[in-house]
DRENZALO-105206 format. One record per residue (C-alpha): x, y, z; residue in one letter; residue number from 1. Coordinates in steps of 0.001 Angstrom, whole numbers, m for minus. Layout:
! residues N
> c1|c2|c3|sese|sero
> X|Y|Z|a|NUM
...
***
This chain:
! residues 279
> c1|c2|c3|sese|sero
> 34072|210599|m10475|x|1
> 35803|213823|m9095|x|2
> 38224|215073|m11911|x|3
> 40233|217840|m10773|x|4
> 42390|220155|m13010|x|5
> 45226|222817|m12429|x|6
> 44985|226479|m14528|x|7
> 46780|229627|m14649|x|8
> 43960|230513|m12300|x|9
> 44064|228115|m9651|x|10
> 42474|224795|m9227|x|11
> 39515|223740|m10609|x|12
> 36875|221052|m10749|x|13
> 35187|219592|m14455|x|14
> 31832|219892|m14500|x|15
> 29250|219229|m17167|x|16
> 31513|216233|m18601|x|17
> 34744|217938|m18527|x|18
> 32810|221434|m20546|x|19
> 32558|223086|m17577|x|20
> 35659|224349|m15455|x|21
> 34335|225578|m11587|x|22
> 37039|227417|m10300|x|23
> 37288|226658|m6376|x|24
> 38320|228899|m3856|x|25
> 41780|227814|m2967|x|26
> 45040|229772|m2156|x|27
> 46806|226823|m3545|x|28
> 48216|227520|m7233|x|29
> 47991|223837|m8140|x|30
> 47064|220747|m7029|x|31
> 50269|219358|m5546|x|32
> 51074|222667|m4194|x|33
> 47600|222208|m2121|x|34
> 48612|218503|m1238|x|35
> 51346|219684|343|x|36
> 50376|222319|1957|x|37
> 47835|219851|3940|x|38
> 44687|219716|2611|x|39
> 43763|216235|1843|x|40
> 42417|215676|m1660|x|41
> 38801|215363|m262|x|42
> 39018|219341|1207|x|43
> 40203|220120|m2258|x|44
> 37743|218524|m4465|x|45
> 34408|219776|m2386|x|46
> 35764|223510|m2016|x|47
> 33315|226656|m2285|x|48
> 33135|227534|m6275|x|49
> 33686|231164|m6878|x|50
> 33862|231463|m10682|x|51
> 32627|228975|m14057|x|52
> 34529|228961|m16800|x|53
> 34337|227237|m20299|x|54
> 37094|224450|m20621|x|55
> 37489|225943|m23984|x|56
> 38883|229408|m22083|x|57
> 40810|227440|m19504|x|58
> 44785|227066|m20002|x|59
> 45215|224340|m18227|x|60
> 48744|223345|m16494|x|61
> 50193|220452|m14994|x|62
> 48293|219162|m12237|x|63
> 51622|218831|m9870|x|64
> 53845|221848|m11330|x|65
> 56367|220782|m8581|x|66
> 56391|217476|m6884|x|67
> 59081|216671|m4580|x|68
> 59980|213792|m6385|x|69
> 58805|211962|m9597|x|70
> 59570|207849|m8955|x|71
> 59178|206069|m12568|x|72
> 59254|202331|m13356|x|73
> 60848|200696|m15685|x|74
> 60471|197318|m17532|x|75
> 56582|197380|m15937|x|76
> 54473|195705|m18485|x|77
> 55111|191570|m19869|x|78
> 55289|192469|m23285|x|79
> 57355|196080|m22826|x|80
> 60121|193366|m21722|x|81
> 59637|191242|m24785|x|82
> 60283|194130|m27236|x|83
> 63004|195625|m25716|x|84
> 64432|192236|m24921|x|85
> 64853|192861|m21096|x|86
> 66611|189993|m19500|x|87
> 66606|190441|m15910|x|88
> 65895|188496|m12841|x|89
> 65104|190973|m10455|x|90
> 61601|190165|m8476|x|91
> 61089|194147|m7116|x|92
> 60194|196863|m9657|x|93
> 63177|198238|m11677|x|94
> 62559|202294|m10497|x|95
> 64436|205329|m10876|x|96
> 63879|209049|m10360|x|97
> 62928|211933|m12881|x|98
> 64064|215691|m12291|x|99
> 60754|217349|m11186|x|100
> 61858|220218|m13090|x|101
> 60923|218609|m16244|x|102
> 57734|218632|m15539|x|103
> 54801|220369|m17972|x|104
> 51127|220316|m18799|x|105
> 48663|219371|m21398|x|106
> 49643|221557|m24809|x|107
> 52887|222049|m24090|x|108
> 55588|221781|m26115|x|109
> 57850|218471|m25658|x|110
> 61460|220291|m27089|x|111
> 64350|218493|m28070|x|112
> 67564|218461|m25978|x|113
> 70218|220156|m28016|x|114
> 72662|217792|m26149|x|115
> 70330|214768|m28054|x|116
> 67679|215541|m30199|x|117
> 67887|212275|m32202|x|118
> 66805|209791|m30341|x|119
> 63789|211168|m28264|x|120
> 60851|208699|m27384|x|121
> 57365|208708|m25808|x|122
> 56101|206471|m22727|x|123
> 52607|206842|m22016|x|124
> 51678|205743|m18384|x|125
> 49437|206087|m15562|x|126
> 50633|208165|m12806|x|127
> 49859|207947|m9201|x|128
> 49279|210745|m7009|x|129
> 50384|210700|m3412|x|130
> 47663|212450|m1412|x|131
> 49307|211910|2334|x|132
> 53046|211182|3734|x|133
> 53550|207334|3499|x|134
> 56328|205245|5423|x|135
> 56381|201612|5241|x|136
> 52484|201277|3743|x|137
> 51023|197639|3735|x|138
> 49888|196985|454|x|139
> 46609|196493|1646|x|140
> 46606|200300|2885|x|141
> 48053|201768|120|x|142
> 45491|203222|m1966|x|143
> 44567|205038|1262|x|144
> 47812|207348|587|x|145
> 46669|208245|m3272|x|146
> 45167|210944|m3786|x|147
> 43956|210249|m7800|x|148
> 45387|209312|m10846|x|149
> 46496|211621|m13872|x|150
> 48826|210410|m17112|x|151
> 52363|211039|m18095|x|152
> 54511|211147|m21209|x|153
> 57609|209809|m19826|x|154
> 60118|211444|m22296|x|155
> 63629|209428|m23105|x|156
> 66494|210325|m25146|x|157
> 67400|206748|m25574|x|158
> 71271|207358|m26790|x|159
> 71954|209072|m23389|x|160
> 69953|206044|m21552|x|161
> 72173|203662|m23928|x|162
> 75215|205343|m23920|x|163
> 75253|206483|m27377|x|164
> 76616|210092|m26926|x|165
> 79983|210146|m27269|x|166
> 81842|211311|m23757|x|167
> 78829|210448|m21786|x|168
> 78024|207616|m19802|x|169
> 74687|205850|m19844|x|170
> 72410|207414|m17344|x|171
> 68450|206676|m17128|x|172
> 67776|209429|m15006|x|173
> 69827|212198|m16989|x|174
> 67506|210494|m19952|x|175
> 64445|211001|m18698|x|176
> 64634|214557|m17025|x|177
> 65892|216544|m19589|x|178
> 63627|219823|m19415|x|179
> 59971|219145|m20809|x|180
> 60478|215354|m20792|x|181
> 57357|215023|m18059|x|182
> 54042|215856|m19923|x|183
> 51277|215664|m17488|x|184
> 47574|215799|m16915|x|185
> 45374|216695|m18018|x|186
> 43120|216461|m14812|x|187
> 43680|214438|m11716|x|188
> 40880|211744|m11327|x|189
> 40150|210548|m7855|x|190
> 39510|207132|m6708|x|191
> 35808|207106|m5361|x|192
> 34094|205797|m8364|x|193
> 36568|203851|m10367|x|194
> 34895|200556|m11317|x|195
> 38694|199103|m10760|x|196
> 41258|201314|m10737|x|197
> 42999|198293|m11126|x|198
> 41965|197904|m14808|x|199
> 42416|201200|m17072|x|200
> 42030|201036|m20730|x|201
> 45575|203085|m21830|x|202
> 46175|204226|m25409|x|203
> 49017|206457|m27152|x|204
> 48924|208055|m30695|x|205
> 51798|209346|m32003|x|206
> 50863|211997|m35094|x|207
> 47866|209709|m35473|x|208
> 48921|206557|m35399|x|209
> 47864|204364|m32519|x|210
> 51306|203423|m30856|x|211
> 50489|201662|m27479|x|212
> 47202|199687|m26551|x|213
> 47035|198051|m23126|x|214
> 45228|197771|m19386|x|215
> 46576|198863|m16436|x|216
> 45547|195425|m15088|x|217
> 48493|193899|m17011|x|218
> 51211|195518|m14956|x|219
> 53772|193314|m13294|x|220
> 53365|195292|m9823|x|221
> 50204|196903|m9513|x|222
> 49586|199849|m8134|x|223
> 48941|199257|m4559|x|224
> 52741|197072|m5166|x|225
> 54322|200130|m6268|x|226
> 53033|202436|m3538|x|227
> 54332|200255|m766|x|228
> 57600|199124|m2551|x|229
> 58750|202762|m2501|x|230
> 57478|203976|1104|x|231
> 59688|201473|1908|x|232
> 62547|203384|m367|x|233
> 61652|206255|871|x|234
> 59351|208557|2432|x|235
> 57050|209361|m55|x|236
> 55190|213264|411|x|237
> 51909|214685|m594|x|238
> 52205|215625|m4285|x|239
> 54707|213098|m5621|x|240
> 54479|211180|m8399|x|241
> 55025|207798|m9660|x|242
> 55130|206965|m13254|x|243
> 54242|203246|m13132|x|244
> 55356|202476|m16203|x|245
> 54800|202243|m20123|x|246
> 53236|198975|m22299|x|247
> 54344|197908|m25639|x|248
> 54471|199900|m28616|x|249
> 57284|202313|m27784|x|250
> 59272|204190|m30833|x|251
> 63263|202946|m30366|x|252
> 62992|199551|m31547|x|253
> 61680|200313|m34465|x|254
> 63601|203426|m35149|x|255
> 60195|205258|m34843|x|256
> 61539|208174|m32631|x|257
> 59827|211603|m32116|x|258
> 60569|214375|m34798|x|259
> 59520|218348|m34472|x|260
> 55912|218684|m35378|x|261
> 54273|215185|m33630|x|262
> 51743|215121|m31569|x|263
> 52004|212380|m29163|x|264
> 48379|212373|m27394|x|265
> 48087|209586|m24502|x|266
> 44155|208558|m23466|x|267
> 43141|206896|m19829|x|268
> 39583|206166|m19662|x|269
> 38318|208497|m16706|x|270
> 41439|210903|m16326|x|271
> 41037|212510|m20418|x|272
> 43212|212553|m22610|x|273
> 46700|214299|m22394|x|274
> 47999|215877|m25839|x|275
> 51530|217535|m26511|x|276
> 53799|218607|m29661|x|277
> 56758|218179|m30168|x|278
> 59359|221483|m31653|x|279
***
């Protein structure tokens, strides 16, 4: 498996099981930024080497610093509806967008929104990688428009999504994309050699405690669903990203919200393991 990785010094490939950084010779800064420039993920991950570094000396960043457009899903996993007590009907995903300007990397620091710092909560999740422009994909086609899969932290300050604030309304999106509310990485795994990339084993800690512990193969609308659902919605462009969605085990129902000095660290078996703190 191909597991590729964005740094202050360009875009890189693990080597030696993820010791190993080879830094490849690309004008791109990032991944996304070379996914929409054109080069199809492919191009990127076979590129001439022209440095090694130690992971150790490698500051990574976000694998997309800047994706057009971050598509998230909400209500995605059976028994995520059961704790929250979601009621509705709906057969299509329940999606929304996320600012891309709350987006960060691995070791960054998740900071409270002075506007609501009470109430913030994790969501680990698989995210999708768009490697090409999709309109209209069949399902059957769709994982030909993915470029690889990475994991996200999908941030919430639940009393704006709840309308808790006083004077503001309740907004999902204003929620979700409050700066540094989009944790992501740490590497960007591609598809070739996935047993089923269908059937991820996905795990969350929260300052040690294991939080959420579920398979991809449980979502409602797999991925391959999701991917054609929304290039139907919209045109979706090389770099974006969709959030498919968290499992059980999230903080607000049990009044278990994020305070300063938690790490929340979120593992997918073959993408790593994606670790933040929060100030």
């Amino acid at each position: 498996m191909t597991r590729l990785v964005s740094t202050a010094k360009g875009i890189g490939r693990l080597e030696d099981d993820g010791e190993t950084v080879a830094l490849l010779d690309l004008d791109a800064t990032d991944i996304g930024a070379a996914l929409q420039s054109g080069l199809d993920i492919a191009s990127i991950a076979t590129a001439t080497v022209r440095d090694r570094v130690p992971m150790t000396q490698a500051q990574l960043v976000a694998p997309v610093l800047r994706p057009s457009k971050i598509w998230a899903v909400g209500y995605a996993y059976a028994g995520h509806r059961t704790e929250v007590g979601y009621a509705g009907t709906a057969e299509d995903p329940v999606i929304f967008l996320k600012a891309p300007s709350s987006v960060i990397g691995p070791g960054e620091r998740i900071r409270f929104p002075k506007a609501a710092p009470d109430e913030v909560d994790y969501e680990g999740e698989l995210a999708v990688v768009i490697g090409r422009r999709a309109t209209g994909v069949p399902e059957a086609d769709a994982y030909s428009f993915v470029a690889g899969f990475t994991i996200c932290n999908d941030v919430s300050a639940r009393d704006v999504q709840k309308g808790r604030v006083p004077g503001r309304a309740a907004n999902v999106t204003a929620a979700k994309s409050f700066d540094t509310f989009t944790p992501m990485g740490p590497a960007l795994a591609t598809l070739d050699e996935f047993a089923d990339p269908d059937d991820l084993h996905l795990r969350t800690w929260v300052a040690g405690e294991l939080r959420q512990d579920a398979r991809t193969s449980q979502l409602i609308h797999p991925v391959p669903a999701l991917v054609s659902y929304l290039s139907r919605q919209t045109t979706l462009e090389p770099g974006d990203v969709i959030a498919t969605g968290t499992p059980a085990g999230v903080g607000h129902k049990r009044g278990l919200f994020l305070r300063s000095g938690d790490e929340v660290r979120i593992e997918i078996e073959g993408i790593g393991t994606l670790v933040n703190t929060c100030a």
